[in-house]
Each structure stands twice: as C-alpha cells, then as structure tokens.
C-alpha positions in Angstrom: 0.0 0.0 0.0 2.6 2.2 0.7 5.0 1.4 -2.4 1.3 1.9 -4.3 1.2 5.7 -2.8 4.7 6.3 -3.2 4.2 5.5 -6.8 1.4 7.7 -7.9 2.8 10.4 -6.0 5.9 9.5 -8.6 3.5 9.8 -10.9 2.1 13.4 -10.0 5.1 14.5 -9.6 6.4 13.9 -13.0 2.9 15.0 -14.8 3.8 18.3 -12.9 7.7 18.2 -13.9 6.4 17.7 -17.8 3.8 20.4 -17.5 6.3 22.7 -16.1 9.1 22.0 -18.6 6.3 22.2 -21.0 5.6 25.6 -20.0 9.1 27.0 -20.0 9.8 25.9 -23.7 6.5 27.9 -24.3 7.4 31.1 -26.5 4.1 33.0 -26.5 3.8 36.1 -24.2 7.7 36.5 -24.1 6.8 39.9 -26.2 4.6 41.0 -23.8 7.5 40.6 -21.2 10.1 42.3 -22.8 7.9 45.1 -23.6 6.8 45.2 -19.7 10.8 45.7 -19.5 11.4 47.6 -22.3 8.5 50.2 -22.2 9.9 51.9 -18.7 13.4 52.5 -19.8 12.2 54.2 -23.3 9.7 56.6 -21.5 12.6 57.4 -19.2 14.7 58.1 -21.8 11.9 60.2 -24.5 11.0 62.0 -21.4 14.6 62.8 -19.9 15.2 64.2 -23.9 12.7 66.3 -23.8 13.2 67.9 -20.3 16.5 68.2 -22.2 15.7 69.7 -25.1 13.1 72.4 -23.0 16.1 73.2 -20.1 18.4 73.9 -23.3 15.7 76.5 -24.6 14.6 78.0 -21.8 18.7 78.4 -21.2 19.2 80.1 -24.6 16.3 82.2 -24.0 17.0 83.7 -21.0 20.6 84.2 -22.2 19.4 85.9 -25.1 16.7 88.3 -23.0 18.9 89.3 -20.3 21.9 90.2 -23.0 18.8 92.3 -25.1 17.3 94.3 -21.9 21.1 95.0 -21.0 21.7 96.6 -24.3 18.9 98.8 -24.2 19.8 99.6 -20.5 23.5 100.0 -21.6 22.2 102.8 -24.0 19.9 104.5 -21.8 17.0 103.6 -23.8 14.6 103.1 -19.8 14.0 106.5 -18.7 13.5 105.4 -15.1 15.3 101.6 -14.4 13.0 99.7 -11.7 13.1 96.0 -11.1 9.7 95.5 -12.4 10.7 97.2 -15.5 13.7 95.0 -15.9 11.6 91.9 -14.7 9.0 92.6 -17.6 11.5 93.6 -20.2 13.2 90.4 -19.3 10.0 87.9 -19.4 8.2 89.9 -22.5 11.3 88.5 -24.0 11.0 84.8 -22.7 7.9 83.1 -24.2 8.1 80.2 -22.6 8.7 80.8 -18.8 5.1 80.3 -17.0 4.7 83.0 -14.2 7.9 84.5 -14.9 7.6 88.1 -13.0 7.1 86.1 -10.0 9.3 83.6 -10.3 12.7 86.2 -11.7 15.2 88.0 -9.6 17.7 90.2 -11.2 20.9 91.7 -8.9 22.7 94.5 -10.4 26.2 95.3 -9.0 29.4 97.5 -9.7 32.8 95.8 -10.6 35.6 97.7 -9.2 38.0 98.8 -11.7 40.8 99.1 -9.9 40.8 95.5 -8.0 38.3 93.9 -10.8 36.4 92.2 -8.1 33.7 89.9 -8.9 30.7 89.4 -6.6 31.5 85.7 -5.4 28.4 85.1 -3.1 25.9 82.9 -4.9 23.5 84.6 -7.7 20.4 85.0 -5.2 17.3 82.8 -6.7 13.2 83.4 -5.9 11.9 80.9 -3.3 8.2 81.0 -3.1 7.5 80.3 0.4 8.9 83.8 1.4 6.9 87.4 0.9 7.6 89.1 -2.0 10.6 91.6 -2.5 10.4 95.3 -1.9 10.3 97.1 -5.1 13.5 99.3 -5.3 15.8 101.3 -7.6 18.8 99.0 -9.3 22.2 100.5 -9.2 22.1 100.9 -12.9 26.1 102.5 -11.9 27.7 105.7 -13.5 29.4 106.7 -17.0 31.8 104.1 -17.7 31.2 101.8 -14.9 31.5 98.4 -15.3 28.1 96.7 -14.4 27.5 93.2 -13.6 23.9 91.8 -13.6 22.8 88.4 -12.5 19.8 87.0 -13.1 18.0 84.0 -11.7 14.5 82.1 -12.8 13.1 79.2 -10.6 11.0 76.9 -12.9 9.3 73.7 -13.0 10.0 71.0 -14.4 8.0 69.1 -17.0 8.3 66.1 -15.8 9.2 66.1 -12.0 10.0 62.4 -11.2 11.4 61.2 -14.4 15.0 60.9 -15.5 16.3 64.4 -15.7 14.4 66.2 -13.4 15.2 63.3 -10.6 19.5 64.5 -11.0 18.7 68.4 -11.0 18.6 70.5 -8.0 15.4 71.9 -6.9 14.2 74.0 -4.3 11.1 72.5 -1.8 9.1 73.2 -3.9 10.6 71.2 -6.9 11.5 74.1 -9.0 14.7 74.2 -10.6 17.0 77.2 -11.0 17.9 78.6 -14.6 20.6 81.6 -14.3 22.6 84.2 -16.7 25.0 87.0 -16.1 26.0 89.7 -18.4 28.5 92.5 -18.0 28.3 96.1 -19.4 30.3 99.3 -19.5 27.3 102.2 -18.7 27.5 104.6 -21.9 29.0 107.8 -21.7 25.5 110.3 -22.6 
C-alpha cells in the first residue's frame, strides 16, 4: 500500500515536472514581457530628452533676454530703471517661462576697476514660500562703470519624477533654478 502511494505520487510528480518543462519551452507572451521591461526604460529616456531639449531652450532664451534688456539699459533707452521694469522687459522676452515676473530675480552690481572684483556670493534665486521683494531702484552704476547683472528664474520641471528632473537641484518646492549673467560698460551720454 505504501509502495502503491509512493508511486502515484511519482507519478504526479512527474505529470507536474512535464507540464512545467512544457511551460518554460513555451514562446508566446515573451513579447509581452520584454515590452513590460522595455517600455519603462524608453519613457525614461523620450521624457529625460525632452526635459533636455526644453532646459536647453529655456537656457538660450533667457541668455538671449537678459543680454537684449542690458543693451537697451546700456544705451539709456529706460527713462526710469525699476526691477519690475527690468523683470517685464526680461519675461516679454521669454515666451516660454510660466509666471515669470514672479518667479525672476535680477541683482545688479558694480565691478571695481581698480581691484576687478567679482561678486562671489551665490546669484540669489526666488523661493516662493517667502513674501515678495520690496520694489526698489537697481544700481544701474555711473558713465563708464563696469556693471555686472545676475539673473535668476526658478521653474518647474516638466516632468518632475522622471529621469532628468530626478538629477537636477530643486528647491522645496521642486523648482529648478535657470541663471545668466551679463556684464556692461554704462554709456558715456
């Protein structure tokens, strides 16, 4: 009775052991598998290129709108210089920056000519948990003073918790900070 037990349970086992080695030689749902594997890794990587491609642009244009409204300052073409009046100068210029008036701040300062001193502290960024900043004159400096300005944007990602965005530094809120600096020599008038 026992050697009878012993051998169907033989039996099962091997009916399970040929399923089983059955079902590993099977090929059908492998696609499904690898694109279960697949899928993750190319999203990462389309969405990582395009959080690229937008921090490149958004780069360029800020570059290219801080260099433009220090010309015109650099000429004297703003009768009365104001941080707003940079700030929208600055953002009419940058089409793609959402709520960029709030998010923008712009430091002005005078290089000393005769030690050619560079502000070293950090470019000052926007954080929006604190009240906003008082409005005030900018040091737009004298004839022929060397003028350094420093701007810096705090934006959001587009994509927060995917590739890119996860190995930039943000602030608490997630924002990431986009900055440009220009120098100028203030026109003789």
């Amino acid at each position: 009775m026992i050697r009878s037990a012993l051998s169907a349970a033989g039996r099962a086992l091997g009916r399970i052991a040929a399923h089983l080695s059955r079902g590993l030689r099977r090929e059908d749902g492998t696609a499904s598998m690898e694109f279960v594997i697949i899928v993750p890794v190319i999203l990462t990587i389309f969405m990582s290129s395009f959080e690229c491609g937008l921090l490149m642009t958004r780069e360029i244009l800020l570059e290219e709108s801080v260099d433009m409204t220090m010309r015109e300052l650099r000429l004297g073409h703003y009768p009365a210089v104001t941080n707003v009046l940079l700030k929208q100068e600055i953002c009419s210029r940058t089409l793609i920056f959402p709520n960029c008036e709030s998010n923008i701040k712009i430091q002005l300062d005078r290089i000393d000519t005769t030690t050619w001193a560079v502000p070293s502290t950090a470019i000052p960024c926007v954080n929006n948990n604190t009240p906003a900043e008082p409005v005030t004159t900018p040091n737009t400096g004298q004839e022929n003073d060397m003028m350094l300005v420093r701007v810096c944007v705090s934006l959001p990602a587009m994509f927060p918790g995917m590739g890119l965005a996860l190995s930039m530094t943000t602030d608490e809120l997630g924002n990431y900070s986009l900055e440009a600096a220009s120098a100028f020599v203030v026109e003789p008038s």
